[in-house]
N, C-alpha and C positions, 0 to 999 in steps of 0.2 A: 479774377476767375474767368477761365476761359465761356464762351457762349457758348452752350451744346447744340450741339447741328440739327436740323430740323429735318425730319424723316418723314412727316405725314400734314397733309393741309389740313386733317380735323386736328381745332385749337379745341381747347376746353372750353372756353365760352362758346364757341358756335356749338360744339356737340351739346353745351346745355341749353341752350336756346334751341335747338333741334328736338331735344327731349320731351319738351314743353310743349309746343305748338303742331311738333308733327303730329299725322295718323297713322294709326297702326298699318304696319308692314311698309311703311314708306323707309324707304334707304338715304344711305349720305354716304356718299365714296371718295376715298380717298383719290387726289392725284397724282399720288408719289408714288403711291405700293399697287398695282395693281392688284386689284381682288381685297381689296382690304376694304370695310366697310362697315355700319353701322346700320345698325336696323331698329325701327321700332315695333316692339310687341307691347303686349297687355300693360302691365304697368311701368316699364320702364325699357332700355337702351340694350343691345343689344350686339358685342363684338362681332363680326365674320369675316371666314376668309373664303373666297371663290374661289375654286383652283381647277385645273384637270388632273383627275389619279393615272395612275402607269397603264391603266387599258381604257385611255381616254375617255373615261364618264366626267361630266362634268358636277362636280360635285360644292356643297358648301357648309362650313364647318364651323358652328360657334362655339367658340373655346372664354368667353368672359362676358360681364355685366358693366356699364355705364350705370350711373358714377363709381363706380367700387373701383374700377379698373380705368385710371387716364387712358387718356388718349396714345399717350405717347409711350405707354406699356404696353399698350396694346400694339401700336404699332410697330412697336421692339420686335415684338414673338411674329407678328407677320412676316415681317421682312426677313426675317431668321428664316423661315420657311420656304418664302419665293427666293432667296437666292441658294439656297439648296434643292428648291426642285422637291420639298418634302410633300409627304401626304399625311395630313395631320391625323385622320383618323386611323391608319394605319399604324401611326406611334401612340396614339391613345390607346388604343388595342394592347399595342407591345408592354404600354409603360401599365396597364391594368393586368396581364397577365403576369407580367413581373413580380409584381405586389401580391397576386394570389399567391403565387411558386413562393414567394418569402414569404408570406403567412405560413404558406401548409409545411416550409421549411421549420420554421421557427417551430410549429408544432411537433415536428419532427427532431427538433433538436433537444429537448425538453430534456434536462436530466434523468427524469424518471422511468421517463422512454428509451432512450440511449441503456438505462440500468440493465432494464426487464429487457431488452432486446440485442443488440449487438453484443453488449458489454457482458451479458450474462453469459450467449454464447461462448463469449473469449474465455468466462471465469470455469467456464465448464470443461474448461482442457486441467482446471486446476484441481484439485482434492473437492469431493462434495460438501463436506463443511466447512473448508476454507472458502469456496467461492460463497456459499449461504451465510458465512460470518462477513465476508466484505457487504455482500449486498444490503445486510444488517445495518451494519457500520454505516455507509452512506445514508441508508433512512432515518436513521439517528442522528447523525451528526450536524447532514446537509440536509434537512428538513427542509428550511426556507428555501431554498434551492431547485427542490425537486421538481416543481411545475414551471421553470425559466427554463429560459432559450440558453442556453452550454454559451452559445456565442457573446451571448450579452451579460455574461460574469463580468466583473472588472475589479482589479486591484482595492480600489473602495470597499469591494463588498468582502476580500478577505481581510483586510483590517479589522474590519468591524464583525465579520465572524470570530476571529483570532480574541478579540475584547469579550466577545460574548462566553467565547470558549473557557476563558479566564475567568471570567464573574462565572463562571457554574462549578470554576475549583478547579479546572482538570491540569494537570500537570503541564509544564511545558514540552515535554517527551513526547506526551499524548497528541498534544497539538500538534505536533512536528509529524507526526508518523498519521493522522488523522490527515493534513493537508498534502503529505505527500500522497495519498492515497489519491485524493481528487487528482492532483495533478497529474497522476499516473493515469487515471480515466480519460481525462482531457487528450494526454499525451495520443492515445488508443484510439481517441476518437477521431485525430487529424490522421492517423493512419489509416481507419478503416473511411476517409475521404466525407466524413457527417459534420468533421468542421476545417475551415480552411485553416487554423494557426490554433496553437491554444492561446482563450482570453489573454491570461495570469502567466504565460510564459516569462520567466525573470523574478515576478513577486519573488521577497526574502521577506520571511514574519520576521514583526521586531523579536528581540530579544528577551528572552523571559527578566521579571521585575526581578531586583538585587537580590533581594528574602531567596527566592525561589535558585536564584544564581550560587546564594551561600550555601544553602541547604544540599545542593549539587555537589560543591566542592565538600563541604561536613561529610557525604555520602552515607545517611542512617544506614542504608544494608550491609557496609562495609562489617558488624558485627557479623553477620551471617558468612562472609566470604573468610574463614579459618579454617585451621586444623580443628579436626574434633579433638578432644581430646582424649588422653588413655582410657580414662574410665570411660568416657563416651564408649570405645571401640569395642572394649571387652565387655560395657553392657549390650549392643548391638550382635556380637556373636554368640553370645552364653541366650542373647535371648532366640536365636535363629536356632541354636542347639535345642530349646525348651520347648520353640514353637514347633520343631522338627517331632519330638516325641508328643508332644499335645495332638497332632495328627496320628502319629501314632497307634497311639492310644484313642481317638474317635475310633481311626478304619477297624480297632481291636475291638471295638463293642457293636461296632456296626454288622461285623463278620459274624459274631456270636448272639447276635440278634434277627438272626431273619436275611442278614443280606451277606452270608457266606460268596454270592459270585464276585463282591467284591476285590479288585485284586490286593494282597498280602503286601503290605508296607514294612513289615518287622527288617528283611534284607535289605532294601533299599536305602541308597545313599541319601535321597535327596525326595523326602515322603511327599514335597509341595515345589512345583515351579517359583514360588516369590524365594527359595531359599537361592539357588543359584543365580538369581536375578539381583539379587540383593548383593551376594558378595563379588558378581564380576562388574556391579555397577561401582562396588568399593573398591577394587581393584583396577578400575580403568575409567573411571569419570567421566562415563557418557550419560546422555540425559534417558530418561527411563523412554521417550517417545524413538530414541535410537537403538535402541536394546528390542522395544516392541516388536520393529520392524528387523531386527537381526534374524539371517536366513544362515542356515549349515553351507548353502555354497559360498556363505561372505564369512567362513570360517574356517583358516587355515589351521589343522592340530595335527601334523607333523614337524620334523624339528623347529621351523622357524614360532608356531603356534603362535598368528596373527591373525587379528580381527579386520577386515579390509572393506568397504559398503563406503556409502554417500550418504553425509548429515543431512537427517529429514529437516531439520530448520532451515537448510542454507536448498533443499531442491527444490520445491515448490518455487520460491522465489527466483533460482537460479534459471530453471526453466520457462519461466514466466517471461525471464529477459532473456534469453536465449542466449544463457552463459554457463559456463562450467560450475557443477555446487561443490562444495566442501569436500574433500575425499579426507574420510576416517582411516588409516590406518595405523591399527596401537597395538606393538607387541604386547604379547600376555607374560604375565610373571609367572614364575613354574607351576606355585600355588593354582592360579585361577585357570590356568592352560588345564591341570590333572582335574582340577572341579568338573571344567567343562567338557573333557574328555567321556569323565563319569558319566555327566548327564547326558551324554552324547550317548554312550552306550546303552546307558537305562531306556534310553527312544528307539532299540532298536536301530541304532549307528546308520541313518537316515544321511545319503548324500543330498537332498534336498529339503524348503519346508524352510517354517520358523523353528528359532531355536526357541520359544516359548509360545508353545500353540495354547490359547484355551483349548483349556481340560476339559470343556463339552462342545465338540463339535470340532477344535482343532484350527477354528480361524485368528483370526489377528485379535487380542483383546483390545478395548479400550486404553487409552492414554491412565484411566484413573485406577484401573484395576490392581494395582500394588498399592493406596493408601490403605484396604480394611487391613490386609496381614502386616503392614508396616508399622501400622497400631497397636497391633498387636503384640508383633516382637518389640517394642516399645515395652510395654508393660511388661513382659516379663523378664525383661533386660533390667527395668527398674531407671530404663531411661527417659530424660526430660521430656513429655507429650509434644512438646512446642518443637521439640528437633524435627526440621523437613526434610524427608527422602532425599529432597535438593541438596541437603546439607555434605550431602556422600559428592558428588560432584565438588564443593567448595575443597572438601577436602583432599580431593586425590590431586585440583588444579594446586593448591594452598601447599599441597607438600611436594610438590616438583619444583614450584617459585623457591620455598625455601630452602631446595637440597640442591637450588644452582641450577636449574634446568635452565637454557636460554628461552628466554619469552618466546620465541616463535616455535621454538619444537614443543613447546607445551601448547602453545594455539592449535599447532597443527593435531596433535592427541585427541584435541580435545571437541575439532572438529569448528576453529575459527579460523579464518584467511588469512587471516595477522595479526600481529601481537597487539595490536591496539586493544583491544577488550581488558587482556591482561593486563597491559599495563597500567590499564584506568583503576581496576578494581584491586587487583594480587598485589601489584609492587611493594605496599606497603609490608607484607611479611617479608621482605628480604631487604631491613633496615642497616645493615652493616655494608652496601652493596658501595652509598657512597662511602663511604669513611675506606673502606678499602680501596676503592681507585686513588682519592688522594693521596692513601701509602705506599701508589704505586708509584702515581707523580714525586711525590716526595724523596721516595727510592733510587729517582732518575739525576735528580735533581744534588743529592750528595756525594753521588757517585761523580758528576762532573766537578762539583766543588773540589771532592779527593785527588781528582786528577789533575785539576788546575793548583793545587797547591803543591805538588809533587814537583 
């Protein structure tokens, strides 16, 4: 083992025989470092360095304690400093003010902080209850989280969220779309320049347990994504025609009651907005939050009579990322083209506006506001309670799959990028799809045999 070189004449034993016997404020200087020296105070030993700072004061700086600190540690960090010409309290300074600036950083980086402030700003270019359902979401989710420094997440800690997420039951879906959420914060936050990288950049959660894997492929929903069936269909109209005269019949007693300014339903095609709503959502298998939002100018009803707008699922998101959403465009069938003509004109043939304003005041309704009448026409259709309004959507995707429509032009209908969705959940109704390509291979396949025997 090589000897290590000797930097400073104070040995350990003289500096503790110095310790001992000297008195206070008596010095021991080294003669190798100039300005290096040992001093004694009150109970014990004492590092310093003597130096001149850059406006020539002469100054001296104790930076450690004998015995805690050898000798030849000490004289480490001195000679560090005399051959650079440092000025030690001038990097104490820096190296303290450092340490502030990355506390009050750290404070600054906090989850919760970043939520309620930058991050909410950003959320606030989004829908109001979409960005107050994220902000939700992360108080819920990321609890533990909320008062940590963003910087000092680490792959550990979403393992061990991802397990915890799991012992509380939540799907592996949920997981997925719950962490991607973070990470998209994370992502926002190295851009709005609050962190320099994201932690977790890379993490991949494990894999959901087998159970959860199987039940995946089994797809329980899979019953809901069908064709209604016949009865279903004629209970659903015979009940829209019932629930159509049941209105009727109110505005008729209400008229003859006291409130004659009411206007006359007897002429009118369509006595209740949820009746046309209902048969161009059967007719065209958009989701009722696209239909909400459907305006007369994203309504074509001359010859070509098409419906043309951007899917409210796919623009919040799309604009978020600063990508193109979904474009809806879905010819109407003659049927629901003249419905909406009707209704068209019963509004007064309006070139602007929703094509279903509430009926008091004329603004956008809620997302919820077709479950009371859909219950209704339910009952008097004499159809199953448990049937979901959604159900209308399974079936207009469910009978294009099965009448041969190519998976993507039915994505595109229906207001999805690509037929991935479809094919995960529809394909199953077009069971004949392989056995017939084989009979096409097979087709190919006798025909060269015929020819080769010829």
């Amino acid at each position: 083992m090589a000897k290590q070189a000797k930097i400073t004449s104070i040995t350990e034993a003289a500096a503790d025989r110095f310790a001992k016997s000297a008195e206070i404020a008596e010095t021991m200087t080294c003669e190798l470092i100039p300005g290096f020296l040992l001093r004694k105070v009150s109970k014990s030993c004492a590092w310093r360095y003597r130096y001149t700072d850059p406006t020539g004061k002469r100054r001296v700086y104790t930076f450690a304690k004998f015995p805690g600190t050898k000798p030849h540690e000490a004289a480490a960090t001195a000679l560090d400093w005399y051959r650079r010409n440092a000025d030690p309290f001038q990097e104490a300074q820096a190296a303290n003010a450092a340490k502030r600036k990355a506390r009050d950083d750290s404070k600054a980086r906090t989850l919760k902080k970043y939520l309620q402030g930058d991050y909410r700003r950003h959320m606030n270019a989004w829908k109001p209850k979409n960005a107050k359902a994220n902000e939700v979401r992360f108080e819920k989710q990321f609890a533990q989280f909320l008062d940590r420094d963003m910087a000092t997440l680490t792959k550990q800690d979403m393992r061990r969220w991802q397990t915890a997420m799991q012992d509380r039951g939540l799907a592996h879906s949920t997981i997925r779309r719950e962490f991607a959420a973070l990470r998209a914060l994370l992502n926002q936050a190295v851009a709005d320049e609050v962190l320099e990288v994201n932690p977790i950049q890379g993490h991949r959660l494990s894999a959901p347990a087998h159970s959860e894997q199987q039940r995946a492929l089994d797809d329980p929903e899979k019953v809901k994504r069908r064709l209604l069936t016949p009865v279903e269909v004629r209970g659903i109209l015979s009940g829209l025609d019932k629930f159509a005269e049941e209105i009727r019949k109110q505005r008729r007693s209400s008229r003859k009651n006291g409130k004659a300014y009411l206007p006359d339903l007897e002429a009118v095609e369509h006595p209740h907005w949820f009746i046309p709503f209902c048969k161009l959502a059967m007719a065209t298998g958009w989701r009722p939050g696209d239909l909400y939002t459907l305006r007369w100018e994203e309504v074509d009803l001359t010859f070509t009579g098409t419906l043309r707008k951007y899917a409210e699922k796919s623009k919040d998101v799309a604009l978020r990322r600063d990508k193109e959403p979904t474009l809806l465009e879905t010819p109407l069938p003659a049927s629901a083209k003249s419905m909406l003509a009707s209704w068209h004109k019963q509004h007064g043939s309006p070139d602007t506006g929703l094509v279903f304003p509430s009926p008091r005041g004329g603004r956008q309704m809620v997302n919820t506001a077709h479950l009371k009448p859909w219950k209704r026409v339910k009952e008097l259709g004499q159809v199953n309670s448990n049937l979901e309004f959604y159900a209308l959507r399974h079936h207009a995707i469910s009978a294009m799959v099965a009448g041969g429509i190519p998976l993507l032009t039915v994505a595109k209908l229906v207001g999805h990028k690509d037929a991935g969705m479809i094919q995960r959940h529809y394909a199953h109704l077009c069971p004949t799809s392989a056995a017939d390509a084989m009979d096409v291979i097979q087709a190919t396949i006798s025909k060269r045999r015929r020819r080769a025997a010829s």
